[in-house]
C-alpha positions in Angstrom: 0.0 0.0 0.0 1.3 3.7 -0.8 0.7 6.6 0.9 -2.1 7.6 0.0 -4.3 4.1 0.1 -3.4 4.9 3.9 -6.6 6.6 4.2 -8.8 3.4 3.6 -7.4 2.4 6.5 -10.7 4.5 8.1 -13.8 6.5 7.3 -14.4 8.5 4.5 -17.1 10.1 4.3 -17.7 13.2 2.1 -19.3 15.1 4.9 -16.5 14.3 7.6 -13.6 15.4 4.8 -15.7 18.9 4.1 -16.3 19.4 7.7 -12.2 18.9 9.0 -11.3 20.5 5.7 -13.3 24.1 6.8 -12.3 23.9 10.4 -8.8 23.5 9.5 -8.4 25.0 6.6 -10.7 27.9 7.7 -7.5 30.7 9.1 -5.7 30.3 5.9 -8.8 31.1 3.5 -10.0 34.4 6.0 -6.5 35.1 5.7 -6.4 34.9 2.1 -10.0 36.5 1.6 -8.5 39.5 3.9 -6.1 39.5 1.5 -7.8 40.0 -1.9 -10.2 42.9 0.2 -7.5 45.4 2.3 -5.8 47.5 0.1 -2.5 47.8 0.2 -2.8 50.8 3.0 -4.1 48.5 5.0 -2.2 46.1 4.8 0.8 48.0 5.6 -1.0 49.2 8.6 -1.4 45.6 9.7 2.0 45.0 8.8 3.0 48.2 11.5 0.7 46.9 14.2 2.6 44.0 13.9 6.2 45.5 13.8 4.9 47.8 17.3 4.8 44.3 19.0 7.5 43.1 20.7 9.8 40.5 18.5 9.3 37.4 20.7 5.8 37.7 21.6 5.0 38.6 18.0 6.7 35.1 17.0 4.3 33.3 19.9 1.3 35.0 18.8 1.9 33.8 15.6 3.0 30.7 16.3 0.8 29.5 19.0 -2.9 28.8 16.6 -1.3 25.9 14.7 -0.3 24.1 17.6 -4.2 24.3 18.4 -5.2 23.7 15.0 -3.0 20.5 14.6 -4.0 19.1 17.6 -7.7 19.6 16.2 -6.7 18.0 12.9 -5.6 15.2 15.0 -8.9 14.7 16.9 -10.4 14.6 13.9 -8.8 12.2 12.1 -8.4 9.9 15.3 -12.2 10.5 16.3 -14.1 10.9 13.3 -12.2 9.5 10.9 -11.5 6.6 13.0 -8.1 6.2 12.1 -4.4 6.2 13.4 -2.0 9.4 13.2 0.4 7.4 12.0 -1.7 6.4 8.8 -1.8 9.9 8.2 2.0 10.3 8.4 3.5 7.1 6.6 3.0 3.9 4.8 5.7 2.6 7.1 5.0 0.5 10.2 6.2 3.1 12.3 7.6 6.9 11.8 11.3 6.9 10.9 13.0 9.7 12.6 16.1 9.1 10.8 14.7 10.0 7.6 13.4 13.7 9.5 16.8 14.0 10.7 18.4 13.9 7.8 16.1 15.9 5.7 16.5 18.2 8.2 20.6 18.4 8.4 20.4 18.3 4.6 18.4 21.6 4.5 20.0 23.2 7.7 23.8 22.9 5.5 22.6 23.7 1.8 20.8 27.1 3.9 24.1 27.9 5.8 26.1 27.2 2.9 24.3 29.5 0.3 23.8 32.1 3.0 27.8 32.2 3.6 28.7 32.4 -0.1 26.1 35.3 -0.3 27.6 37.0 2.8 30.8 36.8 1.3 30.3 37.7 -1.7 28.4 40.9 -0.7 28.0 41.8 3.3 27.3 45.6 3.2 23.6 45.1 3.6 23.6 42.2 6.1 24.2 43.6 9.9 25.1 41.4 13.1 22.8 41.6 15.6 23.5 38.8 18.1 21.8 39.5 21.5 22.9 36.3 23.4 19.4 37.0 25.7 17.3 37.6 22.9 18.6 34.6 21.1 18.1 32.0 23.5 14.3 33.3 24.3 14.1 33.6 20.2 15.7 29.3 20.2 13.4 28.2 22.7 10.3 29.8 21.4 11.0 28.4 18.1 11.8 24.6 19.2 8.4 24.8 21.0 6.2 26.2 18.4 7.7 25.8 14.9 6.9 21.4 15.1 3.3 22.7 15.7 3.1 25.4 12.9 5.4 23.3 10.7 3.3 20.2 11.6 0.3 21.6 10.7 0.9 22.6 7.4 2.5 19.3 6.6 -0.5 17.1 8.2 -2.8 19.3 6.3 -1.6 19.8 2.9 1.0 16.7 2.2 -0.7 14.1 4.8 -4.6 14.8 5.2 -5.2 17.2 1.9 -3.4 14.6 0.0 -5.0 11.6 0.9 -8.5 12.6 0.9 -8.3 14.3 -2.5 -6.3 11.6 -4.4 -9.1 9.3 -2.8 -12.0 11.2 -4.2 -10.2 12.2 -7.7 -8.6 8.5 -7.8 -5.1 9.8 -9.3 -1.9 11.4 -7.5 -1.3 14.5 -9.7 -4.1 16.3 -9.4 -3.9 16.4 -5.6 0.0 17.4 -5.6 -0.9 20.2 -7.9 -3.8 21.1 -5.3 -2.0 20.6 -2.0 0.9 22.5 -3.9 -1.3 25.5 -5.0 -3.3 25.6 -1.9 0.2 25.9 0.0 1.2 28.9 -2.3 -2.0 30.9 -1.5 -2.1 30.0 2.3 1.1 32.4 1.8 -0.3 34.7 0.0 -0.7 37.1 2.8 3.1 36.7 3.7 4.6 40.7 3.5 7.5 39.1 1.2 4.7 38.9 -2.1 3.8 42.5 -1.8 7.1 43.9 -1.3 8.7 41.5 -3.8 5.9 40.7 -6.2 3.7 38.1 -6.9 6.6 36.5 -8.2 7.1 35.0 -4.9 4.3 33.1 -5.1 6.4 30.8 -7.5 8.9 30.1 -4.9 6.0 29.5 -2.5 4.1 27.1 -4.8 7.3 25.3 -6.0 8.2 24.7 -2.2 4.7 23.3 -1.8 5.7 20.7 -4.9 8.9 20.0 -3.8 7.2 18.7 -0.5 4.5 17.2 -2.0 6.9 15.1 -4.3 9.0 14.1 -1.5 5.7 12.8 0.3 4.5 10.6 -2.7 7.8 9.1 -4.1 8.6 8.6 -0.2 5.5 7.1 0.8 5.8 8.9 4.3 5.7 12.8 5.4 9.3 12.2 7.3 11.1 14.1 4.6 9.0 17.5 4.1 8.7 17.3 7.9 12.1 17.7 8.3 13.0 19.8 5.6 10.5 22.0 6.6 11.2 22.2 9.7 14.9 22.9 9.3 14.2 25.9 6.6 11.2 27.6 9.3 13.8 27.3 11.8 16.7 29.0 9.7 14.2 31.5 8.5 13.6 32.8 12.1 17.0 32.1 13.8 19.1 33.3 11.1 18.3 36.7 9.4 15.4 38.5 9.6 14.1 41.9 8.1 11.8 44.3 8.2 9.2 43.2 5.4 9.6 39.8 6.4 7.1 37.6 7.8 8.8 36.6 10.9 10.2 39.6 13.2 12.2 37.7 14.7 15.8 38.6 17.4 17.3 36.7 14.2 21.3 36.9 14.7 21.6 38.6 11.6 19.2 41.7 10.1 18.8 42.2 6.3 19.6 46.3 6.6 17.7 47.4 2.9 14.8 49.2 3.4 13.4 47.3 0.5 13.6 44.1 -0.8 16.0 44.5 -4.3 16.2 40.6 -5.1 15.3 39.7 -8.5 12.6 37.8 -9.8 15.5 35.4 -10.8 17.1 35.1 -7.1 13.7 34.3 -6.3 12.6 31.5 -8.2 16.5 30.0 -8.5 15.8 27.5 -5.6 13.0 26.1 -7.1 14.4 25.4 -10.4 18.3 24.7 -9.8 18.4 23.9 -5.9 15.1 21.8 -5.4 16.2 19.2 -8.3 19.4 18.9 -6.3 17.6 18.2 -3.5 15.3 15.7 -5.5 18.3 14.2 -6.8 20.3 13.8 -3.3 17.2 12.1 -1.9 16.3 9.9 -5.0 19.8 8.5 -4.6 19.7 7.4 -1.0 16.6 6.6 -0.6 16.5 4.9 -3.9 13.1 5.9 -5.6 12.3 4.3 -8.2 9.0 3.9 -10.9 8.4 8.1 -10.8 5.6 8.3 -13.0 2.9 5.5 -11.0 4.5 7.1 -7.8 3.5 10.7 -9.1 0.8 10.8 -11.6 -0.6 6.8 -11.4 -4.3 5.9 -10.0 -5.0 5.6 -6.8 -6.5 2.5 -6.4 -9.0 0.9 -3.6 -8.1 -2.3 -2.4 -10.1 -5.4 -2.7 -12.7 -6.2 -0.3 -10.7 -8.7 1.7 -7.9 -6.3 1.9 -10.3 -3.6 2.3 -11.4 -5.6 5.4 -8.3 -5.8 6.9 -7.3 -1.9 6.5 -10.2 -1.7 8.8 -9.0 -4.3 11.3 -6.0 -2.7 11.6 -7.3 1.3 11.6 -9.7 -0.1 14.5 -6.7 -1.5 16.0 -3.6 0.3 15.3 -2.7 1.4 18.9 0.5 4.1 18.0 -1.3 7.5 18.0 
C-alpha cells in the first residue's frame, strides 16, 4: 500500500472530509479573503501593528494557533475518521525519525552554505545583531512552536489534503498540484509577495511541490517534515528583516529598506536547488518507478484487503 491508500485504513465520508477541511483550513482562507479585500494601506498598517509588538511575543502569537489547530486535525482524524495518526503520516509501520533528521541536516547545510557564499560575496547590507538574551528566548520559542506550525501545514496539505483528494479524484497529480497550490495561497498574505511581487508566489508554490513530491515518491511525510522544519527554523534564527514575515531577534538583520532581489534570485531555488535536492534524496533513498508514484491511479483495495485496513485502523494502537 502507498501513501495515499493509507486513508482506507478508516472512514471516508464526504461530509466528515468537508467538515475537517473548513475547520482546519478555515485561518488560511479568511486570511487569504482578507487579502484580496484590504488594500495595500491596509495592509501595511497591519504589517506596522505587527512590527509595534514586541519580537518574541510577536513570534508566539503567531506561532501558537497551529499548535491548536493541529491538535484539532488530530482529533479529527483519530475520532471521526476513526483512524491512526500514524496512517496519516506514513506507509511505514512506524515513523522513521532518521529519515526527518536527515532531511532536516540536509536543508540546515545547503541554507548555511548558500547564506555564507552570499555573505561573502556581498556583506554591506547584512548587519550582526547577536543578543545572546534575545537569542536564547528567540531558540526556545522556536523549538516549542515551529513542530506545531510546521506540523500543521505538513499534516494538512502533504498528509490529510493529500489523501483525501487523491481518494475522491482517484489519481496522484491532481492532488500534488492542489495541495501545492493551496500551499502557495495560504502564503499569499506573507509581506515578502507584496514587497517583492507576486513573483514570490512561485517560490511559494514550488516549495509546496517539492514537499509534496518528497511525500508521494517517499510514501511517508518524514522528509517534508524535516525539511521543513529545518528551513522555518533557519528563517527565524538566522536573518530577519523588516518586510519579512517573521520579526524575529534573528542573529543577523537584512539592513535594505526594501527588498531588491530579483525575480531570478527568487525563483532559483526552485528550479536549480530543489532538483538537487530531488536528486540527493532519489539516490539514498532509492526511488524508483516516478511516474505511477506521481501521476498513477489511486486504487482501492479489494474487499478482503479492504477488510483488513479496517481491522488494523480499529486496532492500530500508535497514536
Amino acid at each position: 500500500m502507498d501513501y495515499i491508500q493509507q486513508v482506507y485504513k478508516g472512514k471516508r465520508e464526504l461530509w466528515m472530509f468537508i467538515l475537517t477541511s473548513i475547520i482546519i483550513s478555515g485561518i488560511f482562507v479568511l486570511n487569504f479573503i482578507a487579502y484580496l479585500f484590504k488594500s495595500p494601506e491596509d495592509m501595511d498598517a497591519a504589517y506596522e501593528i505587527m512590527k509595534s509588538i514586541p519580537a518574541n511575543l510577536s513570534l508566539i502569537i503567531n506561532l501558537a494557533p497551529f499548535a491548536i489547530l493541529l491538535i484539532l486535525l488530530f482529533v479529527f482524524v483519530k475520532f471521526i475518521h476513526q483512524r491512526s495518526i500514524l496512517s496519516l503520516t506514513t506507509a511505514r509501520k512506524k515513523i522513521d525519525w532518521k529519515r526527518v533528521l536527515f532531511s532536516f541536516l540536509l536543508i540546515v547545510f545547503v541554507t548555511l552554505l548558500t547564506f555564507s557564499i552570499s555573505y561573502y560575496l556581498d556583506p554591506s547590507q547584512i548587519e550582526l545583531q547577536f543578543n545572546a538574551i534575545k537569542f536564547v528566548i528567540l531558540l526556545i520559542i522556536s523549538l516549542l512552536l515551529f513542530p506545531f506550525q510546521i506540523g500543521l501545514e505538513e499534516y494538512l496539505f502533504r498528509g490529510y489534503f493529500m489523501q483525501h483528494i487523491g481518494d475522491l479524484v482517484k489519481n496522484k497529480w491532481f492532488p500534488l498540484l492542489f495541495t501545492s497550490i493551496f500551499f502557495g495561497i495560504a502564503h499569499s498574505a506573507n509581506p515578502e509577495v507584496a514587497e517583492l511581487g507576486f513573483v514570490t508566489m512561485v517560490f511559494y508554490i514550488g516549495t509546496g511541490l517539492l514537499l509534496g513530491i518528497m511525500t508521494l515518491m517517499d510514501d511517508g511525510l518524514e522528509l517534508a517534515l524535516g525539511f521543513h522544519l529545518g528551513n522555518n527554523l533557519l528563517a527565524a534564527l538566522l536573518i530577519t528583516s523588516d518586510w519579512s514575515a517573521l520579526q524575529t531577534d534573528a542573529i543577523f538583520k537584512y539592513t535594505a529598506q526594501e527588498a531588491n532581489h530579483t525575480a531570478l534570485e527568487i525563483i532559483m531555488p526552485v528550479f536549480i536547488l530543489y532538483p538537487i535536492i530531488l536528486f540527493i534524496l532519489s539516490k539514498k533513498y532509492k526511488w524508483s518507478n516516478w511516474k505511477d508514484k506521481l501521476l498513477g491511479n489511486v486504487v482501492k483495495p479489494s474487499k478482503e484487503n479492504y477488510k483488513i485496513l479496517e481491522e488494523i485502523g480499529k486496532n492500530d494502537t500508535e497514536l
